[in-house]
N, C-alpha and C positions, 0 to 999 in steps of 0.2 A: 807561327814560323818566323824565324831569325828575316829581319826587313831586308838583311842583305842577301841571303840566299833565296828571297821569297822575287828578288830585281833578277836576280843570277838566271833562275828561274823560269821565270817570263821572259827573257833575254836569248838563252837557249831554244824556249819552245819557238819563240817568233824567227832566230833563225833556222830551227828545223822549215818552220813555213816556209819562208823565202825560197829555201834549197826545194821542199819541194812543187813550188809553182813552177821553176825552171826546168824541173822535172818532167813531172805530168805537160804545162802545157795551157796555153787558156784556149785557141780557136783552129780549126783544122787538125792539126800533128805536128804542133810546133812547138815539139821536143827535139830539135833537129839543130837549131841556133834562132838566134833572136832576127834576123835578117828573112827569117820566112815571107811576109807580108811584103816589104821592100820587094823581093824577088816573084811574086806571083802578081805584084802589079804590073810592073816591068818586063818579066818574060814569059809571060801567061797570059793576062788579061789583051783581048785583041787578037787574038793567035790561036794559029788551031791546036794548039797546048789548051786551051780551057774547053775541053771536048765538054765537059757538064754543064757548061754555060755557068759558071759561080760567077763570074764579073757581068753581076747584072746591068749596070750602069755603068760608062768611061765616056769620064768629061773631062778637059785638057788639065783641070787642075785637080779633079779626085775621082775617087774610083768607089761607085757600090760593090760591096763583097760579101757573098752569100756564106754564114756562118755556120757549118755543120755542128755546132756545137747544141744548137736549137731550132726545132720549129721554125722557130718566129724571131729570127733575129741576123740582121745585117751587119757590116762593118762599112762605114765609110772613110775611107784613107785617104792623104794627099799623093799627087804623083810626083810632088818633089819632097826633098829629104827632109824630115821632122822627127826628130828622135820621139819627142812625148811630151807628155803637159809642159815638161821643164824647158823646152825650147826655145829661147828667145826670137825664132821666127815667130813665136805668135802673136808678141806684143806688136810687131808694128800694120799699123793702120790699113797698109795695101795687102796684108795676108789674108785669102779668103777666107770666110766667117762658115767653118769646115760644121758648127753644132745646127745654122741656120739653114748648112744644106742636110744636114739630118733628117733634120722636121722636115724641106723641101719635100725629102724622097720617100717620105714616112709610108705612103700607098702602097707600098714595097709588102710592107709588115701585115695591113689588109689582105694581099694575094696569100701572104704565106699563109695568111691564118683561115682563110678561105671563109670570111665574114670582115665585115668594117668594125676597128679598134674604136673607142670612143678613146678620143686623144688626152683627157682624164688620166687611162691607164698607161700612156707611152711612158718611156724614159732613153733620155739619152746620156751615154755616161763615158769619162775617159778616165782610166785608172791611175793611179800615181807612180812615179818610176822604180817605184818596192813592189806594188802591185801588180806587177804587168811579164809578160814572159815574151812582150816583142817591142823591137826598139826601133819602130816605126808607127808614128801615131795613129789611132783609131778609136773612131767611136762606134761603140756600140748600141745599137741602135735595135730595142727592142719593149715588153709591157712590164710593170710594176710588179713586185709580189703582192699579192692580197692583205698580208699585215703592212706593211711600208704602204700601200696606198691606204689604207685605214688610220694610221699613226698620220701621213702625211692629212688626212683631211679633221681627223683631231685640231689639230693646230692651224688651218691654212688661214680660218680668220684672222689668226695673230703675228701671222709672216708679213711682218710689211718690205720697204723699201729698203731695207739698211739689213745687213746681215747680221744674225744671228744666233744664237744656240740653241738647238730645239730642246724644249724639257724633259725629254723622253730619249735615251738613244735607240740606237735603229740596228738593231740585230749586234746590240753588247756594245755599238761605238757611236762616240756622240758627233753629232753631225750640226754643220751651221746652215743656213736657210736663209732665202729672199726673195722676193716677188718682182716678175719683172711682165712688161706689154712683149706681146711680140711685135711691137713697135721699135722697140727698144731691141729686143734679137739682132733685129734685121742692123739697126745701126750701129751695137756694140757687138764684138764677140766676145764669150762670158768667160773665155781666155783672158780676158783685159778689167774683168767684171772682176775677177777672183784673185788675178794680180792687183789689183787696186786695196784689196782685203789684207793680203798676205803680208805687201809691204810695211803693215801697220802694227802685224803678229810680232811677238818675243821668238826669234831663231825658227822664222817660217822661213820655208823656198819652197818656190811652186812644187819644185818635184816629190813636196810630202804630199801633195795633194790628190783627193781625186776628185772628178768635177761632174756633175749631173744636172742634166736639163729635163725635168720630170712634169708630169701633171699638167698638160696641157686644159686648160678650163675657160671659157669666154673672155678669148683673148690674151689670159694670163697665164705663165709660169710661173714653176717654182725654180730655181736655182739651189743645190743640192754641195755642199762638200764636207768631205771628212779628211784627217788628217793623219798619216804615219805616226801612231803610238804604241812607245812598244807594252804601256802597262796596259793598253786594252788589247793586247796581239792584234792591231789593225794595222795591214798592211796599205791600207789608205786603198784597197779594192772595193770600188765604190759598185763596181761590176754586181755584187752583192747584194745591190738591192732589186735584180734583175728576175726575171720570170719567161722566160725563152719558151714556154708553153702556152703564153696568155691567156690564165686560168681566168684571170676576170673576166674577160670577153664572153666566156661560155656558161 
């Protein structure tokens, strides 16, 4: 095929994608506008509006949010306004470290699954601003797929400190990698881990990003990101390496 109708191509197909993420919707029915989350933390969460009890958790600066989308999978939100990864609220220092309370609240994911997660299988992840169908940050907070945890422990001995390229991509899109303490969680947030990365990239901004805290193992993570391309149709929906049934556990 002609190289330039073969771009045209892939160009079209990725934005049929896009159109349809805004479509369909990634959590609840939020096909409605992108301001869904912002409003059910705000005027739901706390109030006898959340008759089903979704807002498991509200803490002054975020909210656990039960995601009917799976099983076994939560959202936790800020209660103040953060558009998404590409926010320059998250680089500064006094922003709370929203992935650290993830994992905080991870026990969440044990209830759903009505058995203890070995934290191996967790993953936390926040999709890129192509990726995402709401424009209020969120991580999702749920287990690995079975091939992505097999690919990730392929390689985990060769993931060191410095990020990465894994030799293998991960469901058709390539993805970077790094090891981190949850020592180090606790005193970075990996919002400032992955801006520290991107500043270094040829025509990176966070917002092609999306970012994943996966693989909890004695003591250590993995650090996960993929980026908006359009010649692998990757919406930079890192959401994707997720598993809302947590088939491993069982």
């Amino acid at each position: 095929m002609n190289k330039f109708l073969e771009v045209n191509r892939r160009k079209a197909v990725l934005a049929s994608l896009l159109g349809a993420s805004i479509l369909v919707g990634g959590c609840h029915t939020f096909n409605e506008h992108r301001d869904v989350l912002w409003e059910i933390v705000h005027k739901r969460c706390g109030t006898s509006k959340d008759s089903k009890k979704d807002c498991l958790v509200i803490q002054p600066d975020y909210v656990v949010l039960r995601d009917i989308k799976g099983p076994v999978q939560t959202l936790i939100i800020p209660t103040q306004r953060v558009s998404g990864i590409e926010d320059k609220a998250l680089l500064s220092k006094n922003q709370p470290n929203y992935f650290e309370k993830a994992w905080q609240q991870r026990s969440i994911l044990n209830q759903q699954n009505q058995k203890d997660i070995d934290p191996a299988y967790l993953s936390f992840t926040v999709n890129s601003r192509f990726g995402r169908t709401q424009d209020q940050l969120h991580i999702h907070s749920s287990c690995l797929r079975p091939d992505v945890y097999q690919t990730l422990q392929r390689y985990r001995p060769q993931i060191g400190e410095q990020w990465q390229t894994l030799p293998e991509t991960i469901l058709g899109h390539h993805y970077v990698a790094k090891r981190i303490s949850l020592q180090q969680l606790s005193e970075q947030s990996p919002f400032l881990t992955l801006w520290s990365y991107a500043q270094k990239q040829p025509q990176a901004k966070m917002g092609r990003y999306g970012l994943g805290l996966v693989s909890i193992s004695h003591g250590e993570a993995i650090l996960l990101a993929t980026r908006f391309n359009v010649n692998e149709l990757n919406r930079g929906s890192i959401e994707e390496i997720q598993d809302t049934q947590c088939t491993l556990s069982h």
